[in-house]
PQR file with spaces between the fields and no chain letter, atoms N, CA, C, O and H, PARSE charges and radii, in Angstrom:
ATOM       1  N    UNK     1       0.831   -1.193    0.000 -0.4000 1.5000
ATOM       2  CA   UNK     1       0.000    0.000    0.000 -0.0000 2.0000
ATOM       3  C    UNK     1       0.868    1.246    0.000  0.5500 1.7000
ATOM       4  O    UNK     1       1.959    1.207    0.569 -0.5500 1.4000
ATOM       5  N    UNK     2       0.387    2.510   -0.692 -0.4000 1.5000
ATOM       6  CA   UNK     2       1.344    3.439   -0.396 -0.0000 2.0000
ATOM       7  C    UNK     2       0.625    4.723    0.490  0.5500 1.7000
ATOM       8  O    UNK     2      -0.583    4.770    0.722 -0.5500 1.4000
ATOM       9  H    UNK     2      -0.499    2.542   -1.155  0.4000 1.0000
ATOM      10  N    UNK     3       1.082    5.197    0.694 -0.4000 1.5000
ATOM      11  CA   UNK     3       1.481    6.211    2.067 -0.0000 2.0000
ATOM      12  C    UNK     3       0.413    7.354    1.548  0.5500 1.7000
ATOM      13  O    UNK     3       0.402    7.492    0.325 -0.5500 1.4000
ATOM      14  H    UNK     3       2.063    5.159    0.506  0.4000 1.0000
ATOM      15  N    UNK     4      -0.558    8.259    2.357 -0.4000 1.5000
ATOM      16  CA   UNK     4      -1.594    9.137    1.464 -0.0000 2.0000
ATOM      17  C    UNK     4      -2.155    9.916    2.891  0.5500 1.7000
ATOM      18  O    UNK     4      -2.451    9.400    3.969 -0.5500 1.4000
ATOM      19  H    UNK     4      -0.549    8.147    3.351  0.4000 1.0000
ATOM      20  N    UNK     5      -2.186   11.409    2.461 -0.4000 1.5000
ATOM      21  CA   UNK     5      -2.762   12.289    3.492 -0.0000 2.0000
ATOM      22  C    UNK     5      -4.021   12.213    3.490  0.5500 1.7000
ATOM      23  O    UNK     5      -4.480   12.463    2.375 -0.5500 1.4000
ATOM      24  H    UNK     5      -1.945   11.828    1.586  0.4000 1.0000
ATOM      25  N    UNK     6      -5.030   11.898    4.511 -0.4000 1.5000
ATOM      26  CA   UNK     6      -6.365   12.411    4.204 -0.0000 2.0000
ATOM      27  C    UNK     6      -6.878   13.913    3.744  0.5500 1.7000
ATOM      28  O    UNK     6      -7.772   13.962    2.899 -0.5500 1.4000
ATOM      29  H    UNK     6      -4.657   11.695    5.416  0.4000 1.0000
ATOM      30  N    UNK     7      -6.420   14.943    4.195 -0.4000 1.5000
ATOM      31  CA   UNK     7      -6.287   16.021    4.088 -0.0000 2.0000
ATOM      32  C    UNK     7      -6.812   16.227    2.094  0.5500 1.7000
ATOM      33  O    UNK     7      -7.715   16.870    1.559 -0.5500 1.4000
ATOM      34  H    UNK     7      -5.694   14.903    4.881  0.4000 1.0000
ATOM      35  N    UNK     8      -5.791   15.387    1.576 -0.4000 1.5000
ATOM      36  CA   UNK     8      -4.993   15.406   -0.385 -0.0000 2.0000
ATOM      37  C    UNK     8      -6.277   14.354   -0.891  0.5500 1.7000
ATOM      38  O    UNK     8      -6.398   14.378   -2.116 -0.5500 1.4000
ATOM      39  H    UNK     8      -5.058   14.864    2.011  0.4000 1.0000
ATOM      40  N    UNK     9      -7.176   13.515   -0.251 -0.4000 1.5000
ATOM      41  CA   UNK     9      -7.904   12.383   -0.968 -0.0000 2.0000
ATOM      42  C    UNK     9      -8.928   13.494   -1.753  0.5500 1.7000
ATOM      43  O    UNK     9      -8.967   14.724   -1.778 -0.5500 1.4000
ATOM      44  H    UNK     9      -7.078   13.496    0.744  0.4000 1.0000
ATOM      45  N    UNK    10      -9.634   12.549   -2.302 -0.4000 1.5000
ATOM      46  CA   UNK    10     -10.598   13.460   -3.412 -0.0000 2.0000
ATOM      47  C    UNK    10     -11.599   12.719   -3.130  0.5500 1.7000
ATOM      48  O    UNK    10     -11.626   11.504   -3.326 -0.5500 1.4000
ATOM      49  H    UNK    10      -9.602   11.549   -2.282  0.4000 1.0000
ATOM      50  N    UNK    11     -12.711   13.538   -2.538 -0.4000 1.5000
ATOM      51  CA   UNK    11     -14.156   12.954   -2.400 -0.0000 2.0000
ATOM      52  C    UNK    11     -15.123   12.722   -3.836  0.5500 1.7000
ATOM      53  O    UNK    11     -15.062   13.482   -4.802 -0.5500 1.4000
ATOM      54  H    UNK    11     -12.689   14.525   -2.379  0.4000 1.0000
ATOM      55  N    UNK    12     -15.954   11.598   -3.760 -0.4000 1.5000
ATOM      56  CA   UNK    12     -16.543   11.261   -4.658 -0.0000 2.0000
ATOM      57  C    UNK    12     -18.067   10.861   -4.078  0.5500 1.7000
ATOM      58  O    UNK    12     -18.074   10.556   -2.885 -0.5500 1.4000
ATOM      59  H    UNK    12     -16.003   10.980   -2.975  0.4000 1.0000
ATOM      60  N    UNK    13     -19.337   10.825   -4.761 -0.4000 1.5000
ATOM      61  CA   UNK    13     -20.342   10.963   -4.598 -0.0000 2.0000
ATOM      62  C    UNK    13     -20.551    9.820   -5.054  0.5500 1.7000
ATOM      63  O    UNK    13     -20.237    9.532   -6.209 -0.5500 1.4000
ATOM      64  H    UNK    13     -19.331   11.073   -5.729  0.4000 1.0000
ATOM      65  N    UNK    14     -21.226    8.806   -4.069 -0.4000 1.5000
ATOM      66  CA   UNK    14     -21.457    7.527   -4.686 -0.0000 2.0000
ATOM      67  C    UNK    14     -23.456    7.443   -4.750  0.5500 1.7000
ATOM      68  O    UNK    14     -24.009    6.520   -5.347 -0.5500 1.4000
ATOM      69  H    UNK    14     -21.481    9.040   -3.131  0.4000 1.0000
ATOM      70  N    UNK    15     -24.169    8.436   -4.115 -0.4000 1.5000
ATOM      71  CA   UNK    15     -25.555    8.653   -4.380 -0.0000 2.0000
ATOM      72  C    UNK    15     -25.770   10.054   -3.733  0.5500 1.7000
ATOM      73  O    UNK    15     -24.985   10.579   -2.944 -0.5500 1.4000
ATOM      74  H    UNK    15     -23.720    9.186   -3.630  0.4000 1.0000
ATOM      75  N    UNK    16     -26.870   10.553   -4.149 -0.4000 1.5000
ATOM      76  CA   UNK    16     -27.128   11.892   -3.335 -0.0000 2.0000
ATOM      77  C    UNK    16     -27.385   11.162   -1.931  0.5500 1.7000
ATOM      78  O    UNK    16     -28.024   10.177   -1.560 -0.5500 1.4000
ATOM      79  H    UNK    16     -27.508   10.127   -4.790  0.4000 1.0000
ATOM      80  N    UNK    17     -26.267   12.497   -1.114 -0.4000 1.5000
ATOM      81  CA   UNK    17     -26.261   12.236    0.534 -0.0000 2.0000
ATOM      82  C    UNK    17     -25.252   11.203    0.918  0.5500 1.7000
ATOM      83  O    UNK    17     -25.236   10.863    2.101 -0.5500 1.4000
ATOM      84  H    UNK    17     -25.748   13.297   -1.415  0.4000 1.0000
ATOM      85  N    UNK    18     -24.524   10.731    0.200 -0.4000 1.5000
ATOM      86  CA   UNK    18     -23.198    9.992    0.369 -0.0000 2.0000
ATOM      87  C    UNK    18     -22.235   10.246   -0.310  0.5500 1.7000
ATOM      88  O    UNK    18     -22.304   10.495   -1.514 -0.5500 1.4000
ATOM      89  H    UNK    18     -24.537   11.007   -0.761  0.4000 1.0000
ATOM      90  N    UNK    19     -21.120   10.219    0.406 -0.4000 1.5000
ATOM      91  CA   UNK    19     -19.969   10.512   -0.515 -0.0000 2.0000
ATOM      92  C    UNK    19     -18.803    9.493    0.611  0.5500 1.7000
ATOM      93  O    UNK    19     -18.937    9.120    1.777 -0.5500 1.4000
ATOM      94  H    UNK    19     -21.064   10.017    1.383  0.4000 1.0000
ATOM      95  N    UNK    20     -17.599    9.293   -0.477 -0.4000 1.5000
ATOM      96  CA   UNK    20     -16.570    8.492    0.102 -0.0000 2.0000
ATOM      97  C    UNK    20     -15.300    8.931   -0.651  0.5500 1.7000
ATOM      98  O    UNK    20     -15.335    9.324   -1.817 -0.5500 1.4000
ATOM      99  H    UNK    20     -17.490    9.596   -1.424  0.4000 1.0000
ATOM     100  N    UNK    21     -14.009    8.828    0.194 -0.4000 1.5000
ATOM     101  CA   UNK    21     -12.873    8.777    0.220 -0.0000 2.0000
ATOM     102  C    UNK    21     -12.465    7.515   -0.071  0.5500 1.7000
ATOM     103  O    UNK    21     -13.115    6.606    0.447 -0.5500 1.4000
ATOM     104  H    UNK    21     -13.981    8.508    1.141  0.4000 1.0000
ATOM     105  N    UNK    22     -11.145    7.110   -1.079 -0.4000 1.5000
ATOM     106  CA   UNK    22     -10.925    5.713   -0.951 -0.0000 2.0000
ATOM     107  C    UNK    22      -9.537    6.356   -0.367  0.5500 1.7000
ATOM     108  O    UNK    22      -9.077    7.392   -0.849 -0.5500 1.4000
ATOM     109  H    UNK    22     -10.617    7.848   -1.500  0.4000 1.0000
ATOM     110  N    UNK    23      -8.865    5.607    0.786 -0.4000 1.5000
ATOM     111  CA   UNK    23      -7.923    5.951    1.313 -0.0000 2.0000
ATOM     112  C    UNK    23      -6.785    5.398    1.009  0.5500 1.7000
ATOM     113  O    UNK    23      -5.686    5.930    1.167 -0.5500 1.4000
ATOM     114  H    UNK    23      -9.238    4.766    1.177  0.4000 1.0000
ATOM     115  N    UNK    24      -6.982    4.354    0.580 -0.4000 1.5000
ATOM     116  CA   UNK    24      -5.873    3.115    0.072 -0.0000 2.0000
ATOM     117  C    UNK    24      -6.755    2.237   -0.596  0.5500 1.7000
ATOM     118  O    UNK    24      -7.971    2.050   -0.561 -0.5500 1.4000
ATOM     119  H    UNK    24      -7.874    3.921    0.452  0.4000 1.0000
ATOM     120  N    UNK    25      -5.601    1.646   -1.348 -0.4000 1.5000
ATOM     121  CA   UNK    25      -6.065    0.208   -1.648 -0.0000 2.0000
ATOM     122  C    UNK    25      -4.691   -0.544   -2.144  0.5500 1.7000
ATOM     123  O    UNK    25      -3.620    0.061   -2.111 -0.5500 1.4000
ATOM     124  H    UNK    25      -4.613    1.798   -1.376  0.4000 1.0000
ATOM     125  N    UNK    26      -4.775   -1.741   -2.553 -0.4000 1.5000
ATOM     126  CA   UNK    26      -3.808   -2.379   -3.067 -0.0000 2.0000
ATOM     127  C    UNK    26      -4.435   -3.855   -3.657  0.5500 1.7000
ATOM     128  O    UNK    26      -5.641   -4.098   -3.710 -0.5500 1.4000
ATOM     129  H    UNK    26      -5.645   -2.233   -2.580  0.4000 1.0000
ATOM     130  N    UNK    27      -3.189   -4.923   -4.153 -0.4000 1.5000
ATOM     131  CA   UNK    27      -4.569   -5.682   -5.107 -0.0000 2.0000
ATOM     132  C    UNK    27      -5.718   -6.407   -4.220  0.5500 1.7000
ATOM     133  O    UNK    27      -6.684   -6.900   -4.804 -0.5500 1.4000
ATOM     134  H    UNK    27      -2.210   -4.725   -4.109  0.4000 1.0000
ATOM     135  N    UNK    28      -5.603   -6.474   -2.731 -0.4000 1.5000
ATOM     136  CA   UNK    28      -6.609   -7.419   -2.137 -0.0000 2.0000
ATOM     137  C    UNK    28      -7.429   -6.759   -1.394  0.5500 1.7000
ATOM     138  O    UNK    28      -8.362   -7.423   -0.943 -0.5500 1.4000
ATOM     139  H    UNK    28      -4.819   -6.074   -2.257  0.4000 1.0000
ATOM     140  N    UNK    29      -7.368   -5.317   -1.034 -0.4000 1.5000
ATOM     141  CA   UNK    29      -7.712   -4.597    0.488 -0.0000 2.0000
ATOM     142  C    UNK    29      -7.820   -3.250   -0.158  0.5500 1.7000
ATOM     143  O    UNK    29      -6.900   -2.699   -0.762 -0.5500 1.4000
ATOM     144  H    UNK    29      -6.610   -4.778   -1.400  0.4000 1.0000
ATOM     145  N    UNK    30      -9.019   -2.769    0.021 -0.4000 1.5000
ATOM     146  CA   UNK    30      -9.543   -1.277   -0.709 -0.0000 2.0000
ATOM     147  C    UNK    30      -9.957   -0.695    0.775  0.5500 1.7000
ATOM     148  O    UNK    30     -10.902   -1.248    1.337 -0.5500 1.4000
ATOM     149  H    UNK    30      -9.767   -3.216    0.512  0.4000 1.0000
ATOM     150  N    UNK    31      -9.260    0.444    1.460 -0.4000 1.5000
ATOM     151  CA   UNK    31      -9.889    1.159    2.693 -0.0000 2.0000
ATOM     152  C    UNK    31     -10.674    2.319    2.291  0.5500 1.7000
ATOM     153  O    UNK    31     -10.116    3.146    1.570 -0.5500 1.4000
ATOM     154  H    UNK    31      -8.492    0.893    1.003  0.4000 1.0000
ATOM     155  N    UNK    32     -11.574    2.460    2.554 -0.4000 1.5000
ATOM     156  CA   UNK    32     -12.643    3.919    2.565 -0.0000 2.0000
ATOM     157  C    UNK    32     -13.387    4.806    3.213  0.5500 1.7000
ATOM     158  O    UNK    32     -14.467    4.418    3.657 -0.5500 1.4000
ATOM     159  H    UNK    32     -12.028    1.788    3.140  0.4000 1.0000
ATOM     160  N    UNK    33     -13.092    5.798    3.354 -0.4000 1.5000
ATOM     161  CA   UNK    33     -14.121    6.934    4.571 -0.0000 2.0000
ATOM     162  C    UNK    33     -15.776    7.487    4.214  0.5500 1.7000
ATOM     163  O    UNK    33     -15.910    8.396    3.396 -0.5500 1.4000
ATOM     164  H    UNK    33     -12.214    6.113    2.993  0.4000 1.0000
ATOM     165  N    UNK    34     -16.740    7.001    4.744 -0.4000 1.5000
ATOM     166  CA   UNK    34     -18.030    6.851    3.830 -0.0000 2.0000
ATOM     167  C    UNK    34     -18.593    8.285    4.710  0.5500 1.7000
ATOM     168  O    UNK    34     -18.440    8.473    5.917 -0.5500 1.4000
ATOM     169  H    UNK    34     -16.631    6.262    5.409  0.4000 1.0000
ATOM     170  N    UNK    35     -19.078    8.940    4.016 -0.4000 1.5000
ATOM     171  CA   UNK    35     -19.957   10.334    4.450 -0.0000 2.0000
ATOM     172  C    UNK    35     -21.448   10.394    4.621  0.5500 1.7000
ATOM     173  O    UNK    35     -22.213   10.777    3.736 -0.5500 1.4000
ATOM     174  H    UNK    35     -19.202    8.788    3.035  0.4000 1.0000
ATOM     175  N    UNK    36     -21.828    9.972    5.870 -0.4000 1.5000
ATOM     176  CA   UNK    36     -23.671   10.252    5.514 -0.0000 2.0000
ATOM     177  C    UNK    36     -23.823   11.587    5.567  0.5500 1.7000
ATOM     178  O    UNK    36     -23.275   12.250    6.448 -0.5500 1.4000
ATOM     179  H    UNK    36     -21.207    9.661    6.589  0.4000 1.0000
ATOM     180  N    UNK    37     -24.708   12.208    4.478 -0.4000 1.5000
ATOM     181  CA   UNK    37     -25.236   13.907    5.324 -0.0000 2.0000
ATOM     182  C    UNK    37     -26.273   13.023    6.078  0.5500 1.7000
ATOM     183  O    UNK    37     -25.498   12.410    6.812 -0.5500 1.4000
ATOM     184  H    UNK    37     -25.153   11.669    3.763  0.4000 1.0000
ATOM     185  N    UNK    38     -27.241   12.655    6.316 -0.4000 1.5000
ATOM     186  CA   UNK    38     -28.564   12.154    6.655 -0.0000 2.0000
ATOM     187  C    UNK    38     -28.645   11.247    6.891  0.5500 1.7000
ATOM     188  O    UNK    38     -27.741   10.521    6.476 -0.5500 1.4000
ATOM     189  H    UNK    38     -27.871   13.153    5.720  0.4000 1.0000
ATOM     190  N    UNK    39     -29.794   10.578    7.742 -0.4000 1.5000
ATOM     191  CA   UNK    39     -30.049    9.685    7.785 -0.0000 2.0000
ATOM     192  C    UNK    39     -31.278    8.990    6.862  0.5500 1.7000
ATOM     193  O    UNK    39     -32.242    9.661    6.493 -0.5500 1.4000
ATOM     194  H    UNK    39     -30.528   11.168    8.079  0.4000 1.0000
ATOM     195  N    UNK    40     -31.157    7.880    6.609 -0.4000 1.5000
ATOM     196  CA   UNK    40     -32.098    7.068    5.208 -0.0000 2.0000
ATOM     197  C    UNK    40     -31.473    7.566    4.066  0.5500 1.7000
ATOM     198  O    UNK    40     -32.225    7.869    3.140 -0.5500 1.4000
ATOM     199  H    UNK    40     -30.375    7.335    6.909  0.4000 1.0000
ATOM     200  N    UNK    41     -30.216    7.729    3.904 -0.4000 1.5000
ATOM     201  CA   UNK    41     -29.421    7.734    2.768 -0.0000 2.0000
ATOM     202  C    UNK    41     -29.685    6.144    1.878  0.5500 1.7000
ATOM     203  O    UNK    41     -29.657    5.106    2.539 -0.5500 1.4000
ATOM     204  H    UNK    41     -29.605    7.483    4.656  0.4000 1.0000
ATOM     205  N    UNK    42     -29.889    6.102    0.633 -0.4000 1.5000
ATOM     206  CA   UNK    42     -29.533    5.008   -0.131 -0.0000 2.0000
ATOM     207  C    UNK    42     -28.491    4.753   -0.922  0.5500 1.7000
ATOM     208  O    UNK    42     -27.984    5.804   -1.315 -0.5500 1.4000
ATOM     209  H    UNK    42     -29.911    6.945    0.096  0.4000 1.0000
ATOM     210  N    UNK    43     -28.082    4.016   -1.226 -0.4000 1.5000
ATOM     211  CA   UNK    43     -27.249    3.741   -2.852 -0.0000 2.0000
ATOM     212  C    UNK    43     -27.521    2.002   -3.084  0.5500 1.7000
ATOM     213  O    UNK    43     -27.655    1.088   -2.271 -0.5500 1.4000
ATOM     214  H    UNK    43     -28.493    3.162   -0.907  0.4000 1.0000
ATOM     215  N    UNK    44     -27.527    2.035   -4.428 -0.4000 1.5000
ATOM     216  CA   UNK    44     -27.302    0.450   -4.703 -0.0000 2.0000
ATOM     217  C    UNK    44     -26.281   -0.435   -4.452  0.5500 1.7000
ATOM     218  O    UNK    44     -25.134   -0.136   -4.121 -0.5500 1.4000
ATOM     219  H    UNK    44     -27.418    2.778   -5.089  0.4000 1.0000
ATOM     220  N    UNK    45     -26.932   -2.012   -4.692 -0.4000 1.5000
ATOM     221  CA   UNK    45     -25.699   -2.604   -4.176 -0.0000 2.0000
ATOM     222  C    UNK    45     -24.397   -2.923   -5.215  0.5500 1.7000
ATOM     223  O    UNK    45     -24.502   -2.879   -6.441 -0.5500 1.4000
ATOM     224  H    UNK    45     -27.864   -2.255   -4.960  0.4000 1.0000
ATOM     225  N    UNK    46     -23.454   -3.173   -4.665 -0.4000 1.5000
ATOM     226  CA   UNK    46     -22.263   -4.015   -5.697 -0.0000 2.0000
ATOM     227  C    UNK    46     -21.780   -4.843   -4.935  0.5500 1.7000
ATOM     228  O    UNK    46     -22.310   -5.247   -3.900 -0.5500 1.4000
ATOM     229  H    UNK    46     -23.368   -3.209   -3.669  0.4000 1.0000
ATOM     230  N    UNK    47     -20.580   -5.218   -5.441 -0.4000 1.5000
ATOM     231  CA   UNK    47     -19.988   -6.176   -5.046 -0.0000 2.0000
ATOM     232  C    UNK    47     -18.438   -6.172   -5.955  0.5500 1.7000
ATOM     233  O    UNK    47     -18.558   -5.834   -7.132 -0.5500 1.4000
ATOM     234  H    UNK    47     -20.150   -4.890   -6.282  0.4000 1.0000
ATOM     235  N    UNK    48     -17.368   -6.438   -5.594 -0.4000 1.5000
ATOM     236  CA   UNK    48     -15.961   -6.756   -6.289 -0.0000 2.0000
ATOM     237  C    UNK    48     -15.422   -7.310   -5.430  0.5500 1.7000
ATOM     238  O    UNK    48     -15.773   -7.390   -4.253 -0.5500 1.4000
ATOM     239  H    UNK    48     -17.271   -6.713   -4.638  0.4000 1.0000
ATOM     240  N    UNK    49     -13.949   -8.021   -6.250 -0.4000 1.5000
ATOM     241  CA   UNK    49     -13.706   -9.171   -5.301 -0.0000 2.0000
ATOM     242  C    UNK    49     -12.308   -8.834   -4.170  0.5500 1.7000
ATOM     243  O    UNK    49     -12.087   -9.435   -3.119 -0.5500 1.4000
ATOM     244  H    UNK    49     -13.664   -7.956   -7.206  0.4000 1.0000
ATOM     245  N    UNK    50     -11.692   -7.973   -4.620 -0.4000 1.5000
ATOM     246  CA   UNK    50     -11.243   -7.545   -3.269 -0.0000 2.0000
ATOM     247  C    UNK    50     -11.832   -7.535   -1.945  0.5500 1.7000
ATOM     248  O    UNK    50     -12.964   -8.017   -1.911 -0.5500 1.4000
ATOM     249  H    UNK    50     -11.871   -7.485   -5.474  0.4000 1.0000
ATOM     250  N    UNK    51     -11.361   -7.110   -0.835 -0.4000 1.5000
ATOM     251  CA   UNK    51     -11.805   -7.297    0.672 -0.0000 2.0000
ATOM     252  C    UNK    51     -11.944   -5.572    0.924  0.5500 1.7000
ATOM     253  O    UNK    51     -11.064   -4.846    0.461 -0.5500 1.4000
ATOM     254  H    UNK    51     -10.441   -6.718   -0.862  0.4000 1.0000
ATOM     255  N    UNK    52     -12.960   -5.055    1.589 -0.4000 1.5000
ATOM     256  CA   UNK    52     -13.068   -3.708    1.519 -0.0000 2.0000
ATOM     257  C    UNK    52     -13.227   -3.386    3.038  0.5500 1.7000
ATOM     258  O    UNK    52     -14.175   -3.912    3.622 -0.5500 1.4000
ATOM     259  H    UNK    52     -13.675   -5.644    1.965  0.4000 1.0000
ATOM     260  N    UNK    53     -12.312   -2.500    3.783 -0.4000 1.5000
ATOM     261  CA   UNK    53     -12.298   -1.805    4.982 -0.0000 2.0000
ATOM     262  C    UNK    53     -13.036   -0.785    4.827  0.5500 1.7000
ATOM     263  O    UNK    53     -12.856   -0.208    3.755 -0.5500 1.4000
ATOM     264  H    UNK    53     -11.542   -2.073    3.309  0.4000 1.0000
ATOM     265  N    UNK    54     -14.161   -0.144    5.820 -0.4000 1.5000
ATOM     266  CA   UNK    54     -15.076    0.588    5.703 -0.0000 2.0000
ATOM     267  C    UNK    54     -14.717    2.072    6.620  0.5500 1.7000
ATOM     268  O    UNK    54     -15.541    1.551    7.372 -0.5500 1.4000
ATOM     269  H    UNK    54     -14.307   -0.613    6.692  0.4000 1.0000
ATOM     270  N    UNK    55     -14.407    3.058    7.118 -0.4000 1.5000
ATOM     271  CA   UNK    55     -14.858    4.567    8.363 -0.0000 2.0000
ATOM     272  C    UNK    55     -15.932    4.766    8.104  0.5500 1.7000
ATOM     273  O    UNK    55     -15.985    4.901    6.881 -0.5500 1.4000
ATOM     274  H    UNK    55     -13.738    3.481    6.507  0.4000 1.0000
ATOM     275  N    UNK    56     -17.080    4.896    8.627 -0.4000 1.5000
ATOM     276  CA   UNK    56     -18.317    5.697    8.918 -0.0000 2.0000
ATOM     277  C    UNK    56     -18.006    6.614    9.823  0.5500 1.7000
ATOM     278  O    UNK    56     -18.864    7.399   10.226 -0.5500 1.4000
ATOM     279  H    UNK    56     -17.037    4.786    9.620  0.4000 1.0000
């Protein structure tokens, strides 16, 4: 994995009222900082085959 300021990440909007940081990743392990504004936020589901670390 390489080395990354939170401060420098670039937020992305994965549905209205969520947004996420990916903080790292590498080929097996994707880490991410997830943003609710609200509560009863949605987004759809996925799935990939890496292993994914979550921050709420």
């Amino acid at each position: 994995m390489k080395f990354s300021f939170n401060k420098n990440l670039e937020i992305t909007q994965i549905a209205e009222g969520l947004n996420r940081k990916i903080v790292n990743y590498c080929d097996n392990l994707m880490v991410c900082e997830v943003h609710f504004e609200r509560e009863g936020v949605k987004a759809a589901m996925y799935s990939h085959l890496h292993e994914q670390c979550t921050y709420v």
